[in-house]
N, C-alpha and C positions, 0 to 999 in steps of 0.2 A: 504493500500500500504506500509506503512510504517514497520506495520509488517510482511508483506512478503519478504521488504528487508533484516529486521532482522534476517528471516527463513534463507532467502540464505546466508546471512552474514556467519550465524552459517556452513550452512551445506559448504562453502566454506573452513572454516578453520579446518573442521572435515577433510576432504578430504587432503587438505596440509598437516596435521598431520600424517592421513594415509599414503601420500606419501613418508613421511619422517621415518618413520618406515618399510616403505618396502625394507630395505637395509639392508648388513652386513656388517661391518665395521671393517678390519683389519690391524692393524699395525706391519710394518716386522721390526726386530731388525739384522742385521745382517754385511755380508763383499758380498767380490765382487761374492761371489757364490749367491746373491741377487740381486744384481744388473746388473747383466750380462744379455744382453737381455732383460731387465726388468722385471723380473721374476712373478714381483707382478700384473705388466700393461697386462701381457701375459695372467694372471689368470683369469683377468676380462671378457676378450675377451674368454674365453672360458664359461664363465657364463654368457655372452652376446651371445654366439652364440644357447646356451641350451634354451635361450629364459626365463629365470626365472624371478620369479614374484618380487624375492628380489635383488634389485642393488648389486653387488659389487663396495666398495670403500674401498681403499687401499692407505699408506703411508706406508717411511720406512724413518730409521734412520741406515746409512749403512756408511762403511767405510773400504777402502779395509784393507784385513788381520785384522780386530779388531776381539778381542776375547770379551768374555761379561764380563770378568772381566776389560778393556780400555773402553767401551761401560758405564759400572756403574761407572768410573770414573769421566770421560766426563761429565756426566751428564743430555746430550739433550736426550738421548730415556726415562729418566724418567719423565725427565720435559713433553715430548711427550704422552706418556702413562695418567700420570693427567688433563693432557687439553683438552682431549675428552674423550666421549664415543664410546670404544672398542668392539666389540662383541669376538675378538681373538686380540691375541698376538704372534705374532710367531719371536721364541726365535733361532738366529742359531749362532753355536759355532763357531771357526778358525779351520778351516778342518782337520787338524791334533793335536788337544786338546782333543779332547774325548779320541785318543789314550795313548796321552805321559804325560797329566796332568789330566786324569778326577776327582780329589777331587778340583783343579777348577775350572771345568767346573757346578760343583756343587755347590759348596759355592754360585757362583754367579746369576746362575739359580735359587736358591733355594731365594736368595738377590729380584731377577726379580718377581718370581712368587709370595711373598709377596706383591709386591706394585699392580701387576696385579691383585689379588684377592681382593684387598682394593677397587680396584675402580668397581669392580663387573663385570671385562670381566676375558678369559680364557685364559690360556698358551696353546700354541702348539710348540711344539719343532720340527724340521724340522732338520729331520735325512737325512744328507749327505750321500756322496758315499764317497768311496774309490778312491786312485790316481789310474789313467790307468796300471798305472808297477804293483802296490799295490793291486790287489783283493783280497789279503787274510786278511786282515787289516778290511773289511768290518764288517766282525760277530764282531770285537772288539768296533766298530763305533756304530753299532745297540745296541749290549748289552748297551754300555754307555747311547745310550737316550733314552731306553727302562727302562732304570734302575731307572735312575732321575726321569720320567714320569710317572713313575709306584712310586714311594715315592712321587710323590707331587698330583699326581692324576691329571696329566693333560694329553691332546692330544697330538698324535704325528702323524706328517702326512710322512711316509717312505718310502721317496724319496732315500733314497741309498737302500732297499732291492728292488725296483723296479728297478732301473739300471741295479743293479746284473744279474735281469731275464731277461732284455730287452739284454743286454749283451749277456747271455747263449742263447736265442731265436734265436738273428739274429747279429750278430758278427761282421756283415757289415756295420749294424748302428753304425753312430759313436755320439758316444753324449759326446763326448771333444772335445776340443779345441787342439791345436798343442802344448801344454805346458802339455795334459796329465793329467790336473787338471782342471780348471773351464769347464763350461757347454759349450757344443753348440747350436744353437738355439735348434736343435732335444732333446737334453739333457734336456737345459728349458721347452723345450714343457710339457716333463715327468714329471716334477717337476710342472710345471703348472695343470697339468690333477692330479697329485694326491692332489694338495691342494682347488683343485675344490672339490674335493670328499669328501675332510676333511672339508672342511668348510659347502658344502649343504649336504653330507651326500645323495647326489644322485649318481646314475653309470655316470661312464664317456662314457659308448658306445653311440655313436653318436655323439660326442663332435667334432668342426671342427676343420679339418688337417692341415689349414693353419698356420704359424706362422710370427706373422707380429713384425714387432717395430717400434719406431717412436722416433726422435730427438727432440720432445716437449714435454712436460712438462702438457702439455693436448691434446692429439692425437684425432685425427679427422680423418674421413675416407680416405678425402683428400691427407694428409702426412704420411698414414700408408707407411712402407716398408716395404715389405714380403722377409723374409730370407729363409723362407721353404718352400714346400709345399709338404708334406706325402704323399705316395701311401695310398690309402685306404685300403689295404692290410697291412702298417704297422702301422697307425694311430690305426686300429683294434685292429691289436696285444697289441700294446701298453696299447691302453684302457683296453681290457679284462685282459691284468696283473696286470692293476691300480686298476680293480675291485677285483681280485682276494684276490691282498696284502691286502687292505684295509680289505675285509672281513676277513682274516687271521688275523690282527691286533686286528679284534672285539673281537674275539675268545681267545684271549690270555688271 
């Protein structure tokens, strides 16, 4: 008897182990284009809705308008970044720095992506959109974290070339806010679906159209609040340009 408890003993904490390894674990670095809608909490509920076999779990270290160079100053996303394990890191700039400063947006990414590689997780830079007036500013935005990403050999999950197309697609969707610059839920939603993609590296079609948020700090079914809910017709669209960009991204 005694050794059969021992068996179970084992085979119980074999299993917890397991459990604890069936998750990805990323930490967002960012300003209020992360925080809005809870960008990161939206994500999960889409890899919850996929039914996947690996948890998402997600933190973030955010502050509106900070760029990564006030971010590396500060010092709490580094101290954040060494006191767990990371499977991503996702790196996002002051929405208008990749444009008017990118040799800082680099020094300090490049600053970021050294502590990230020490602790043995992975940079993803999380390329913004362009202001609402501003669409032509875009291709300058992209090149900037296509460029960085492509010198440090990390990820990027490209959320402003999806916009663009969700944009040109259906003109009606509006995925800003009345300021013309941060997301709106619809907007989050798109940033949510392509970093679902970037992190499992699955399609987003089927992904659910609802978009919810919650005023806790651990959301529960209970006190979700639903801001959206997508025709199926555009959650579609949406997804099939998510899939599309992304495989374009591979290719490059």
């Amino acid at each position: 008897m005694i050794a059969l408890f021992k068996m179970l003993g084992i085979q119980v904490e074999t299993t917890s182990l397991q459990v604890a390894e069936q998750s990805i674990k990323v930490l967002f670095i960012g300003n209020s284009y992360t925080y809005f809608n809870d960008l990161p909490w939206l994500t999960q509920q889409l890899a919850e809705s996929a039914k996947e076999t690996k948890i998402l779990k997600t933190d973030m270290v955010v502050v509106g308008g900070a760029t990564l160079k006030s971010h590396w100053k500060r010092g709490e996303a580094l101290k954040l970044i060494k006191a767990k394990r990371w499977d991503y890191v996702v790196l996002q700039e002051q929405s208008i720095l990749p444009i008017t400063n990118p040799q800082q947006m680099y020094e300090y990414a490049s600053l970021f992506n050294a502590e990230i590689k020490r602790v043995n997780s992975q940079t993803v830079f999380y390329l913004t959109w362009a202001k609402q007036n501003q669409p032509e500013t875009q291709e300058i935005l992209t090149n900037s974290y296509m460029s960085i990403a492509q010198k440090l050999n990390a990820k990027v999950a490209p959320v402003g070339i999806v916009w663009q197309k969700v944009r040109e697609a259906n003109p009606k969707l509006n995925l800003y806010t009345s300021d013309g610059s941060h997301p709106s839920p619809i907007g989050s939603y798109v940033a949510a679906c392509v970093f679902y993609t970037t992190f499992y590296g699955n399609s987003p079609l089927g992904l659910s159209p609802r978009i919810y948020s919650s005023n806790s700090s651990a959301p529960k079914e209970s006190n979700r609040i639903e801001l959206e809910s997508l025709s199926e017709t555009d959650a579609q669209m949406i997804q099939n340009l998510v899939e599309y960009v992304a495989q374009q991204s591979l290719e490059r």
